[in-house]
C-alpha positions in Angstrom: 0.0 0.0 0.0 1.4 3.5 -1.0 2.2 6.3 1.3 -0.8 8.5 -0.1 -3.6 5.5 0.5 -2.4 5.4 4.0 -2.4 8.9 4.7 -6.0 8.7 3.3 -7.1 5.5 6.0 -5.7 7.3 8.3 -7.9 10.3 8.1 -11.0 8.4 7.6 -10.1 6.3 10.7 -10.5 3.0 8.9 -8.4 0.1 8.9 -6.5 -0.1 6.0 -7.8 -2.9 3.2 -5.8 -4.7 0.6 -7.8 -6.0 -2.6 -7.2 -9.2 -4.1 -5.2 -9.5 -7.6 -6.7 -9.4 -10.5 -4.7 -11.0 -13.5 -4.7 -8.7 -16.7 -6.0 -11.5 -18.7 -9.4 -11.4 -16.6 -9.4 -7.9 -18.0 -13.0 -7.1 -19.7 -12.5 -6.6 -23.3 -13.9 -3.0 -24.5 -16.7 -2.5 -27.2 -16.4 0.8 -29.4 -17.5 3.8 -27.9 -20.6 4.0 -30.1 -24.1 2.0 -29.6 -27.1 1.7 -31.0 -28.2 4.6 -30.7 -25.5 6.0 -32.5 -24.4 8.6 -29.6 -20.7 8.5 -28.9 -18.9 10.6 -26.4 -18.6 14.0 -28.4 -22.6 13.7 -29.7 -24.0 13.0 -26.2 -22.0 15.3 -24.2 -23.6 18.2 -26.9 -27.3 16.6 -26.7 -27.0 16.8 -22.6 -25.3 20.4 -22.5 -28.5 21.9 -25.0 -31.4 19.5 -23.4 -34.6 21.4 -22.7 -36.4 17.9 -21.7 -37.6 19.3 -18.4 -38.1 23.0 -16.7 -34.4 22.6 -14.8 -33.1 23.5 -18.3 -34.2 27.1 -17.5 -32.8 27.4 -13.9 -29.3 25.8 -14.8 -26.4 27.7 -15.1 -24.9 25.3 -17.2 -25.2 21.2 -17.6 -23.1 19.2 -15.1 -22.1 16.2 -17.6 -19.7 13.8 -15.7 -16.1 13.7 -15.5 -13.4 10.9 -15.6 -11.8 8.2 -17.1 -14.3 6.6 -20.1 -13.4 3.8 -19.8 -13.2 3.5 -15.9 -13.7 0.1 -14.5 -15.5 1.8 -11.0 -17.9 4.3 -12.1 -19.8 6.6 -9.1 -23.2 7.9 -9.5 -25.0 10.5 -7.4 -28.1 12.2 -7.3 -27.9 16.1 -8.6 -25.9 18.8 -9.1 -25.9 21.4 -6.3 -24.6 25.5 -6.3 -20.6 24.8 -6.9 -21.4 22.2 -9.6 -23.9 23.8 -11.6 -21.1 27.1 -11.5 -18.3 25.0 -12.5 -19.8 22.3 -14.6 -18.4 19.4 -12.4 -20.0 16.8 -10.3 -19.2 16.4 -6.5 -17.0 19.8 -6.1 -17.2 21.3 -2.9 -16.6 19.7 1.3 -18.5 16.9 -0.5 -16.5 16.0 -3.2 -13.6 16.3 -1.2 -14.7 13.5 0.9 -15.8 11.3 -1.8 -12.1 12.2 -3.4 -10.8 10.5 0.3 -13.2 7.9 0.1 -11.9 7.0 -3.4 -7.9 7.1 -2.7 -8.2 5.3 0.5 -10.0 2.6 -2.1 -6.7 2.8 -3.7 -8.0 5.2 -6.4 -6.8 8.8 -7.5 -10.1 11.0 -8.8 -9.2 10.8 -12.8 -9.2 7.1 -12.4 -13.4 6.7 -12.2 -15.7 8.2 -13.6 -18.1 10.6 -11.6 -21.8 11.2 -13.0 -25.4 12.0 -11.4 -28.6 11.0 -12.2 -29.8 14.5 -13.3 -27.7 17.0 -15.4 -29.2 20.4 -14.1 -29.3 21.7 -10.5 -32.8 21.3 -8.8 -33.5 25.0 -7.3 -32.6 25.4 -4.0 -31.1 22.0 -3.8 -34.6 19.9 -4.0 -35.0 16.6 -4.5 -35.3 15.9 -7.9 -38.7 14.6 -9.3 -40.0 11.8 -10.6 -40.4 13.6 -14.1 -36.9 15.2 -14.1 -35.2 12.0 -13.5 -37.0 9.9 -15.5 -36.2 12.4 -18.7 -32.9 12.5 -17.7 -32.0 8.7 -16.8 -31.5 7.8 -20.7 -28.5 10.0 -20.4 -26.7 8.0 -17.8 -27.8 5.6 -19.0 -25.7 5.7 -22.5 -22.7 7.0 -20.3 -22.8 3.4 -18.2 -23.3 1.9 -21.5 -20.4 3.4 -23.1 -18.4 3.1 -19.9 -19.3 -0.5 -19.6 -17.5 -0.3 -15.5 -17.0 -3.3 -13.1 -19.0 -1.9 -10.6 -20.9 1.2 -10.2 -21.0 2.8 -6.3 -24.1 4.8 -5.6 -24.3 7.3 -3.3 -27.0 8.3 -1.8 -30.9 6.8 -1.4 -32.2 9.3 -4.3 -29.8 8.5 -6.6 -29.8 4.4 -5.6 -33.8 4.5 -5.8 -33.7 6.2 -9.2 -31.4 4.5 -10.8 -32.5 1.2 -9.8 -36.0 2.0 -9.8 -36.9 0.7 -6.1 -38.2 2.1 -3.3 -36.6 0.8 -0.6 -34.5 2.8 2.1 -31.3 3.5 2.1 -30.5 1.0 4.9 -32.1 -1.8 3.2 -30.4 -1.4 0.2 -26.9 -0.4 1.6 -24.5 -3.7 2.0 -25.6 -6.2 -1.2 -25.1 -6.4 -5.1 -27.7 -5.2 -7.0 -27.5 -5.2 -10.6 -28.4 -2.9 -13.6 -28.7 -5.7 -16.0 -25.3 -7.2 -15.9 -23.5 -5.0 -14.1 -23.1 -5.0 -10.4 -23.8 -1.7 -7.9 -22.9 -0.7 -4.3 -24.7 1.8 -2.7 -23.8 3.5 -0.1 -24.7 6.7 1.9 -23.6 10.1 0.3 -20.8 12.6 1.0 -22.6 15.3 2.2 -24.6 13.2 4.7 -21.2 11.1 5.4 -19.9 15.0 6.5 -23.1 15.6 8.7 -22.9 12.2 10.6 -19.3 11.3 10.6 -19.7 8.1 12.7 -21.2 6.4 9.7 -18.1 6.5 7.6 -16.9 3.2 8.7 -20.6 1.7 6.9 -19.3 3.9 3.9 -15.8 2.3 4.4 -17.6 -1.3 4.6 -19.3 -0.8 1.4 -16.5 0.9 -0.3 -14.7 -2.8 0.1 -17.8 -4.9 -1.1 -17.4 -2.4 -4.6 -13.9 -3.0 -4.0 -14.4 -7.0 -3.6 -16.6 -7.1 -6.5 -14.1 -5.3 -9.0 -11.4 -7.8 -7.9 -13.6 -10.7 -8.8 -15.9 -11.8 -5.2 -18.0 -10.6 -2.7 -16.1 -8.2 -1.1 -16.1 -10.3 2.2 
C-alpha cells in the first residue's frame, strides 16, 4: 500500500484494506464507444449540454455532464448537481467531493481514475430533491454513459440516486451492503458525502461498502 492510501485510511479512521489481484487476462474486453443509438462521447456530451427535456433547463447555469476516465472500471453515481457544480460544470465539487475524493484514494483510487456522474444533469432549485419527471427524462443519459463506460461496478451514493437509478423504493439501509445489478452490471450503494460529513460516525458503513465495490471489482463478494 502507497504512502498517499495510508495517509487517506488514516484520516478516515479506517483500517486499511488490501484487494485481491486481479490478473490482466481477466481484463473485460472493451466494445467501441458508439451504440445503437449512435451517440458517442462528443454527440451526447452536446445533446445533454443543449437538453430542454424538463423546466431545470431554464434554472441551470450550465449542464453538469460527468467527469473521468471513459473507460473506468469503478464508475460513481450520485443524485444532482448542487450550487458549486452547476457554477463550475463538475459533479461532487465542494466539502462533498472532497470526501468522496478520500473515500476513493483510500480505495486505492486517484479521482481521474473513475468516472463521476449523477442521475440529473441540471441543479434542482434550492437544492430539492429531484422529481420523478426530471429524473425519469434524464436517466437515458446515464444511462448511454454506463453503456459506453461499460465499469465493473458502479458505487451509488445516496438513497435518491440508488432508488432512481435502480427504480426501487426501498431505504437506504435496506439497500446499503448487497449487489444489485443494472442488467449485468453490479452496484454498491452507499450513503452520500454530504450526509457522510453531517454524521461522521457512519463512515466506517461507507468504508464497509467501499470494500464490497472493492471486492466485486477484484472478482468476489467483497467479504
Amino acid at each position: 500500500m502507497d504512502a498517499r492510501r495510508s495517509s487517506a485510511l488514516e484520516a478516515l479512521g479506517i483500517t486499511a484494506y488490501v484487494p485481491r489481484a486481479r490478473s490482466a487476462a481477466a481484463a473485460p474486453q472493451r466494445a467501441p464507444a458508439v451504440g445503437p443509438a449512435g451517440k458517442d462521447w462528443a454527440t451526447l456530451a452536446a445533446a445533454v449540454r443543449e437538453c430542454t427535456l424538463c423546466g431545470l433547463c431554464a434554472t441551470r447555469t450550465q449542464t453538469v455532464f460527468g467527469i473521468g476516465d471513459v473507460q473506468a472500471r469503478l464508475m460513481v453515481i450520485g443524485e444532482a448537481p448542487g450550487a458549486e457544480e452547476d457554477r463550475q460544470g463538475e459533479p461532487f465539487v465542494g466539502r462533498a467531493g472532497q470526501l468522496l475524493n478520500a473515500m476513493l484514494k483510500a480505495a486505492g483510487f486517484d479521482r481521474p481514475q473513475v468516472y463521476i456522474a449523477n442521475v440529473l444533469k441540471c441543479r434542482p432549485p434550492n437544492n430539492r430533491d429531484p422529481a420523478a419527471d426530471e429524473a425519469a427524462r434524464c436517466l437515458p443519459y446515464l444511462r448511454r454513459q454506463i453503456e459506453l463506460i461499460d465499469p465493473a461496478v458502479i458505487l451509488c451514493v445516496g438513497r435518491i440516486a440508488a432508488q432512481r437509478l435502480l427504480q426501487r423504493d426501498d431505504t437506504l439501509g435496506r439497500l446499503r451492503g448487497r449487489i444489485h445489478r443494472l442488467g449485468r452490471i453490479p452496484v454498491v450503494v452507499t450513503y452520500h458525502p454530504a450526509y457522510l460529513l453531517r454524521s461522521p460516525t457512519e463512515k466506517r458503513k461507507s468504508w464497509e461498502d467501499l470494500k464490497l465495490a472493492m471486492g466485486v471489482m477484484a472478482g468476489g463478494d467483497g467479504t
